[in-house]
N, C-alpha and C positions, 0 to 999 in steps of 0.2 A: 571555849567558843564565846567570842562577847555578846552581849545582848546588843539588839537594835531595835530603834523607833518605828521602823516601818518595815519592818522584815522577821519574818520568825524563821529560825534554818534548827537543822537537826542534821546527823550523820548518822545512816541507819544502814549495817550492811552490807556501806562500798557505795550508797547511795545518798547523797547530799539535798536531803531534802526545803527546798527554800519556799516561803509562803509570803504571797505581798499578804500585808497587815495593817491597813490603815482604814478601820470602817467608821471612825468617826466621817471620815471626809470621803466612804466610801471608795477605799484603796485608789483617789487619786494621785496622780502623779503632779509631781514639782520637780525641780533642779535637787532637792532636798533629798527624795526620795531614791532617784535616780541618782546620786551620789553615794547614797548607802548602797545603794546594788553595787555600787564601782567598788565600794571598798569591800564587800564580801566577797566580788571576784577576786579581788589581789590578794585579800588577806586570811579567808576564807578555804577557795575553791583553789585558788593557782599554788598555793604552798602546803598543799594536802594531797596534791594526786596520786602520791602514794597509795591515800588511804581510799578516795575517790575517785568511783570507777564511773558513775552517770549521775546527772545534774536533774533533777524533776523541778520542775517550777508550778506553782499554782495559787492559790489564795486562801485564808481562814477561812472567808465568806461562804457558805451555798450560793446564793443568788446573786453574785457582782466578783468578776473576777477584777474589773476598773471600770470606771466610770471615763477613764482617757485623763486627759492631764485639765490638771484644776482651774474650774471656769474662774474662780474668783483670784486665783494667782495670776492667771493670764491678761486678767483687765489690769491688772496691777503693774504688767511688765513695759520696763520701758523700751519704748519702741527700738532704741538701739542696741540694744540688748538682744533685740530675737534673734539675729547671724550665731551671735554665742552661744544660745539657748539650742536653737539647731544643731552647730557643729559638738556641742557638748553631749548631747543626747544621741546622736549617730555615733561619738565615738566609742561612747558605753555601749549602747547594743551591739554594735560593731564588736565590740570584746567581748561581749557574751557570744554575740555570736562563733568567734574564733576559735572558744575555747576546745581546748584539744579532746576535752571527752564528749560523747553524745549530750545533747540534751531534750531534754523531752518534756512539753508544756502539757500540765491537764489543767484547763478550763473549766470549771462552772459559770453559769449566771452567765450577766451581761459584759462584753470584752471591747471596748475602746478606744479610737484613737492610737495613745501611746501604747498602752495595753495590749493592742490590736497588732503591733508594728513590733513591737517585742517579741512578740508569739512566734512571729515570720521568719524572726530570728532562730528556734528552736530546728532540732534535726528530727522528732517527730513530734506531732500534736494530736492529741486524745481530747475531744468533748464529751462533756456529760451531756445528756440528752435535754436540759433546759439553757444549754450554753447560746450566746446568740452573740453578732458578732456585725462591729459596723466599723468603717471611716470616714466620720461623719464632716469632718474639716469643711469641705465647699460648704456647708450647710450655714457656716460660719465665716466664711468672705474666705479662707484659709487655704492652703495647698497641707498635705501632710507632710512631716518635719523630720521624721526619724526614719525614715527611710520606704515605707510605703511605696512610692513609686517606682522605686526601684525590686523590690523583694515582690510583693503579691503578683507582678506578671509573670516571676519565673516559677510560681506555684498553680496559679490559675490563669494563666494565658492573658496577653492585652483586651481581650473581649470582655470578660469577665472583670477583670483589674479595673475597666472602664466602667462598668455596669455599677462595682461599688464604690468608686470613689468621686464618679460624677452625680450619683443618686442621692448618695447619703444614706441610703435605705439599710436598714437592721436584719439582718438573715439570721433562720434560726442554724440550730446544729447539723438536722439532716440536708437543707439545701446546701451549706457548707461541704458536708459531706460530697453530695452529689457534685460539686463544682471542683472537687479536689484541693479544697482549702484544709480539712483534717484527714487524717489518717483514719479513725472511727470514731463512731457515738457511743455510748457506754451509758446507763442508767446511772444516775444521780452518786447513788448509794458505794457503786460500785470503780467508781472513777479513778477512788488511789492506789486499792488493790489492785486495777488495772495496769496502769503505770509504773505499779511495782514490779507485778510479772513479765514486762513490756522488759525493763531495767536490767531482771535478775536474768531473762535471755542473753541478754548483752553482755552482762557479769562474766556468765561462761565461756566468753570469746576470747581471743586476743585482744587486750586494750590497746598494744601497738598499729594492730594492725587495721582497729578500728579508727585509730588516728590518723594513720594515712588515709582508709578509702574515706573520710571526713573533709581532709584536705582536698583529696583528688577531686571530692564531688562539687568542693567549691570551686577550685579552678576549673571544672568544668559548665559552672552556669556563672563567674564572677571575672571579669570584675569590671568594672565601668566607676572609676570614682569619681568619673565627672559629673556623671548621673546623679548621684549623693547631692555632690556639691552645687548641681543646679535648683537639684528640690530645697535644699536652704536655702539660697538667694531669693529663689520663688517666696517660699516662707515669708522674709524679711520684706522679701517689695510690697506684697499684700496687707500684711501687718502693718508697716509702718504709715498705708492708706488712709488707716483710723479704720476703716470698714467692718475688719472683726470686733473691734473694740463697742462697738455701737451695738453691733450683732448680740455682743454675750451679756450686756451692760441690758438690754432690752431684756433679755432674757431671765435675766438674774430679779430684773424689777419684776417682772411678770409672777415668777414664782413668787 
């Protein structure tokens, strides 16, 4: 298994354990980052399913599973460039999302943005009980970029979907809970062990037959990829405003 910059993975099992790992820059996300995820799907997870039975995702950190995608890359990015940035990052989580075995996100700490949009991606998701969870984009001139608009209403209804992406507002684990955003809350301590057992249920099952009713659950709430494809545009026409640009540039001098 090779080593990577921004990802720690292990095979424990039948269970492919992968951990974002960037805390210098507090496990944000870049093209960089999200490109190594791409290539541990393909080279990793997709030519081992022999061996791998469920995909648990989470991070080194206790306190930050992401911080969302990186303030100081974003003022960087040139404005023509966002449509790519978009369509690159929904095609990855896109394939994580596809992949044919469960996956299963546990979160600690604060979860963000792209972080946030990644998760939604997952077939179950477990918090630990200081997890907290925002998509903070409007807050920022922005629309969200990886898929947001489209995934959090078929989880938590357009009321809800509207409440956190027009607010910008951070919810901890239990109001998540309540709204139908995760599956359960779990003490701090106890978060992997959980997701293990959560895993080793699934172990016991048909993995075939876990892949169909996996399929069948997506053709049953997907698929709209105009939807997709409109949240990127959106994306790009805001961005290229300058307005976010101003937004995170204020923000960045502030700190």
């Amino acid at each position: 298994m090779a080593d990577y910059k921004f990802w720690l993975t292990k095979i424990e099992d039948g269970i492919f354990w992968l951990y974002l790992n960037n805390p210098d820059k507090k496990n944000a996300f870049d093209l960089k980052v999200v490109n190594e995820l791409d290539q541990i799907l393909e080279e990793e997870i997709k030519q081992n399913l022999n061996l791998i039975r469920v995909l648990v995702c989470t991070t080194s950190m206790d306190d930050i599973f992401t911080v969302g995608l990186d303030i100081k890359w974003l003022v960087t990015l040139d404005e023509s460039k966002a449509k790519d940035m978009t369509r690159k990052l929904q095609k990855i989580f896109g394939k994580f999302e596809s992949i044919s075995i469960p996956v299963i996100m546990a979160i600690k700490g604060l979860n963000l943005t792209a972080g946030f949009e990644l998760m939604l991606c997952a077939d179950i998701i477990i918090a630990a009980d200081n997890a907290r969870f925002g998509q903070v984009e409007t807050k920022w001139g922005m629309t969200p970029a990886a898929g947001a608009t489209q995934r959090l209403i078929r989880l938590v209804g357009p009321l809800k979907a509207r409440d956190i992406i027009y607010t910008s507002r951070i919810i901890d684990a239990q109001e998540a809970l309540k709204m139908g955003l995760v599956n359960e809350v779990v003490p701090l301590m106890e978060l992997e062990n959980r997701a293990k057992e959560m895993a080793r249920m699934m172990i016991q099952n048909s993995g075939r037959a876990i892949a169909l009713c996996k399929r069948l659950i997506q053709e049953g709430i997907y698929n709209n990829e105009m939807g997709f494809q409109m949240e990127g545009e959106a994306f790009h026409e805001l961005f290229t405003s300058g307005e976010p640009k101003e937004k995170l540039k204020a923000f960045l001098e502030k700190k």
